[in-house]
C-alpha positions as CSV (number, residue, x, y, z in Angstrom):
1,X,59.0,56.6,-15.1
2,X,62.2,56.3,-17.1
3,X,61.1,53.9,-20.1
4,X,64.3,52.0,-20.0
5,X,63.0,50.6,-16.7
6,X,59.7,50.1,-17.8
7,X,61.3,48.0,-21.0
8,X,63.3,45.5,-18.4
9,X,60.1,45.5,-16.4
10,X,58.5,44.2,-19.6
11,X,61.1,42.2,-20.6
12,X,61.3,40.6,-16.5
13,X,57.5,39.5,-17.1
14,X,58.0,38.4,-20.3
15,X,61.0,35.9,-19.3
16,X,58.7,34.9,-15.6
17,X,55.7,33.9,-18.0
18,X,57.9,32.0,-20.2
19,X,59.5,30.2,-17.3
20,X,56.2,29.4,-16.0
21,X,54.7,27.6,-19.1
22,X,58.2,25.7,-19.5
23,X,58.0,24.4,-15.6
24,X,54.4,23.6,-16.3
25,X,55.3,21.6,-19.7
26,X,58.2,19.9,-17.8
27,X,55.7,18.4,-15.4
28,X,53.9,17.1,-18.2
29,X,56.8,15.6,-19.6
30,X,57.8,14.2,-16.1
31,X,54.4,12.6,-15.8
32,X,54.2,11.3,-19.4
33,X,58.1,9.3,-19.3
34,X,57.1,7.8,-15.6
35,X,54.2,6.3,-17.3
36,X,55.9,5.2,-20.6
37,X,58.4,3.5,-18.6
38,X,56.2,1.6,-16.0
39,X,58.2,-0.6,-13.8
40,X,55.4,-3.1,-13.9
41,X,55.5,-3.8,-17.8
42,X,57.7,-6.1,-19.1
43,X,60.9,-4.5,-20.6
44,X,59.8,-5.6,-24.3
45,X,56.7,-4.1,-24.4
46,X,58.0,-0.3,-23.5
47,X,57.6,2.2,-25.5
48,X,61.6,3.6,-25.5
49,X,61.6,5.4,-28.6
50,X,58.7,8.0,-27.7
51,X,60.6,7.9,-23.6
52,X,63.4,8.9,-25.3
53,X,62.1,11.4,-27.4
54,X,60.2,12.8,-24.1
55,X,63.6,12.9,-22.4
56,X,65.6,15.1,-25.3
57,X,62.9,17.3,-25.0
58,X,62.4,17.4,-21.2
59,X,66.0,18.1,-21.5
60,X,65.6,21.3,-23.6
61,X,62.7,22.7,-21.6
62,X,65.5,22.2,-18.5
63,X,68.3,24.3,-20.0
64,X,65.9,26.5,-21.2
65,X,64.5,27.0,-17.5
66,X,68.2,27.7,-16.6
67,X,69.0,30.5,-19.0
68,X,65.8,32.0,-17.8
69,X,66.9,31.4,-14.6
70,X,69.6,33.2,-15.0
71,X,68.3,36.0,-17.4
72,X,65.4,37.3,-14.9
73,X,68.2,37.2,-11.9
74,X,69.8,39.8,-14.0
75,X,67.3,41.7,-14.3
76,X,66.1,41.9,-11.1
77,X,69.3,42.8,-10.4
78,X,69.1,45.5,-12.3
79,X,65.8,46.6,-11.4
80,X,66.9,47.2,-7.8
């Protein structure tokens, strides 16, 4: 098999493995704000500053999940 090929099938696992332990932190992180900002608790007793901190970083793993996105649709596309 040509090794180019076998390099982007590498590199294809590689990014789907990634993508799979961001998704999976994500969930965490989705889990973890809805029970730092419990709509039961009174507003002055939440704990904003580590919801917040949650957030920026749910945000990263997010765009990270979307270059990844993107990167393993090209090279599937170039594996076919």
């Amino acid at each position: 098999m040509n090794p180019e090929r076998l390099q982007l099938k590498g590199m294809l696992a590689e990014s789907k493995k990634t993508y799979r332990t961001l998704d999976t932190e994500g969930s965490g992180l989705v889990i973890l704000i809805r029970s730092l900002l419990n709509p039961y608790e009174e507003i002055s007793k939440l704990d904003t500053e580590k919801a917040l901190v949650t957030m920026k970083r749910l945000n990263e793993v997010q765009s990270e999940m979307k270059a990844l996105e993107t990167k393993i649709k090209n090279l599937e596309s170039e594996l076919e």
